[in-house]
N, C-alpha and C positions, 0 to 999 in steps of 0.2 A: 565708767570705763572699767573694763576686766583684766586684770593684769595677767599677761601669758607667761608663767613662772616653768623654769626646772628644775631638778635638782641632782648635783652629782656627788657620790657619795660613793667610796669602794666598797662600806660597808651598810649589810641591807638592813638593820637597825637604826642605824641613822636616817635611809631615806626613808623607813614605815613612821618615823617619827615625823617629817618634813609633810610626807600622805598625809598624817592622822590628822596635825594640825593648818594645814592647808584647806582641809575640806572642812572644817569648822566657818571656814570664812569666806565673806559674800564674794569680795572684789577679787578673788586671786583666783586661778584654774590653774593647777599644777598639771599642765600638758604629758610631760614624760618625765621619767627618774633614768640615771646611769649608773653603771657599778664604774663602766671603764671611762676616765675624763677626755680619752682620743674621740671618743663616739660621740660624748657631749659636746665638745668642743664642731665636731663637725657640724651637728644639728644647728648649734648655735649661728655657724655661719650658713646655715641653709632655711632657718627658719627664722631667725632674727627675735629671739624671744625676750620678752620687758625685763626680767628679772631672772638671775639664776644664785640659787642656794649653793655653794662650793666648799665641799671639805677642803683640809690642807694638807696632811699625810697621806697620797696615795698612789700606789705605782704606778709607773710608765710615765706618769706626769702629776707633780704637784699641784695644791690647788694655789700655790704661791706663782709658779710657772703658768698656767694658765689664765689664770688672772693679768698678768702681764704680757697676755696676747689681746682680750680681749677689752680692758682698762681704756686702749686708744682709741678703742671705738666706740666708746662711751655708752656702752652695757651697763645698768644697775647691775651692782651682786653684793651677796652680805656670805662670808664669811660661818660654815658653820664647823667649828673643832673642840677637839677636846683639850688642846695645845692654848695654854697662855699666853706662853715667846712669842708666838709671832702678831700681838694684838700692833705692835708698832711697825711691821711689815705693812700689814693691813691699812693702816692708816698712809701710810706713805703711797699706797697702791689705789687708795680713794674708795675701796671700802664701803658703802654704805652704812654695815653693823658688822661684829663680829659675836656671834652669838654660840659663847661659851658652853660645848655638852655639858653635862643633859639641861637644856635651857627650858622654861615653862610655858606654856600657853602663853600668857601674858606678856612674859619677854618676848616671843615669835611678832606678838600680834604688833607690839610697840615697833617693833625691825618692820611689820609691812605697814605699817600708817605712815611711815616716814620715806619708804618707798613708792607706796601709793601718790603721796605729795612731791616726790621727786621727779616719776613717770609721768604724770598728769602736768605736772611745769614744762619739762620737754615738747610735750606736746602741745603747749599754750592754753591750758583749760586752766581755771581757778582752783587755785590748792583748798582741799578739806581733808576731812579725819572722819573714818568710819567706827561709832562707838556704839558698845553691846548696851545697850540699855534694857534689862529683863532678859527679857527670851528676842528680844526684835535690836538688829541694826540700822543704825540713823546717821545719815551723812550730813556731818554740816562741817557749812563752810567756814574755816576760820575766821573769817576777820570778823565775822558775824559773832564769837564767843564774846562777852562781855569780861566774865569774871569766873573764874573755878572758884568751888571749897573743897575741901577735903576734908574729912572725915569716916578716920580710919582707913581700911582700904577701897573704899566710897568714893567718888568725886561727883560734883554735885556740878553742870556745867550749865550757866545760865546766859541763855540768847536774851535778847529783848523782849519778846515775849513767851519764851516758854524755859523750862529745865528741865533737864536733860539726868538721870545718873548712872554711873557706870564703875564697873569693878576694876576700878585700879590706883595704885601709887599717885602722888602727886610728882614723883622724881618720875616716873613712866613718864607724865602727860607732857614734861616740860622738857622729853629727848624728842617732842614731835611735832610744838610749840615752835613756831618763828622766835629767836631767841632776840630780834630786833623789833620785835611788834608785844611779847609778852615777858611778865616779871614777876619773880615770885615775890611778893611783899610783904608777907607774912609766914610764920608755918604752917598756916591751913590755907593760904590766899593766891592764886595770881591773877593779875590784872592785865586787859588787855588797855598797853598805853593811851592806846590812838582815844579810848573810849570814856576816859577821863575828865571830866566837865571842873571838879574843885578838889583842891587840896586843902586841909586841916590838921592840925599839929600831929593826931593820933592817925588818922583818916582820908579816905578819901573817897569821893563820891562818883559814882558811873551811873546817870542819870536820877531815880531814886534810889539807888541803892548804896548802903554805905559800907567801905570795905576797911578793915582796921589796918595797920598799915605799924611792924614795928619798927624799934631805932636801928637796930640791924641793918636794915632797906631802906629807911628813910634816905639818907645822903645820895645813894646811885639810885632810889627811882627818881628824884629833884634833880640828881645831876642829868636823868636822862631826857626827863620831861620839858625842864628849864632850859637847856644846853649851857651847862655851865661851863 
């Protein structure tokens, strides 16, 4: 699926940023950009587009004010300002992301995997995550990850039979991680629950593989697994 994205923005820095990093990536087509939010907000009702990027300071209409037109009719939109104050507006208003100027590739990309996963549920398809591996993007499907590592800014994502690596955080992977299906269990580690076959004092095992597991996590992943 190709996510039909726009973005509005009064200023034109903002949206050459939104361009640059948009066409770095497979799943999203950044259709049209706005300066003025009246204009955007028209398209949006005339084109019905998946996602839209929205400042918050901007005349004629805020992006807090428009957002609360469009919120009811269950438009993804993430949030893009330079403004901190209103990260709990955002939240109240259902928000997606709120991605702090000047934000990085990386942050961008973590705000569309989680919208990717969002739009694709709407539409009843099975949720995945699209990651840079090298020069090439590889869609896989979540439930399908067994186990991350990390290492460094590395993540090392391993299916059943193959792995995966890709340049990012382990606090990135786990804003885009079903937070009920996966756990961080260490501070290199997360495990997906469901894939869990034995637990041992230090350890635990996901088919042949052993993942260390410390006391930090031990008690809520047992409390999760167990149902204690």
């Amino acid at each position: 699926m190709l996510i039909k994205a726009i973005a509005i923005d009064d200023e034109a820095p903002g949206l050459e940023v939104v361009k640059s990093f948009a066409s770095k990536v497979p799943f999203i087509h950044l259709e049209k950009t706005f300066t003025n939010p009246k204009e955007g907000l028209e398209y949006i009702f005339e084109y019905q587009p998946d996602l839209i990027f929205l400042d918050i300071h901007m005349p004629q209409m805020s992006g807090v004010e428009l957002a609360k037109i469009i919120q009811p009719l269950g438009k993804t939109f993430i949030f893009t300002t330079a403004y901190r104050e209103y990260a709990l507006e955002g939240y109240e208003l259902q928000a997606l992301d709120y991605l702090l100027k000047p934000f990085s590739f990386e942050r961008f990309l973590t705000a569309l995997n989680r919208a990717y996963q969002e739009i694709i549920q709407k539409n009843g398809e099975e949720t995945s995550v699209f990651i840079k591996d090298s020069y090439d993007w590889v869609r896989v499907k979540l439930h399908e990850i067994r186990f991350i590592k990390s290492d460094s800014n590395l993540l090392f994502i391993h299916l059943e039979n193959e792995v995966f690596s890709t340049r990012m955080t382990i606090t990135e992977i786990l804003e885009i991680l079903p937070k009920d299906q996966y756990m961080r269990v260490h501070k290199s580690y997360i495990a997906n629950l469901s894939a869990i076959v034995k637990i041992e004092r230090h350890q635990v095992w996901i088919g042949k593989d052993c993942v260390p597991v410390a006391s930090t996590y031990r008690e809520m992943m047992e409390s999760r697994l167990l149902k204690k």
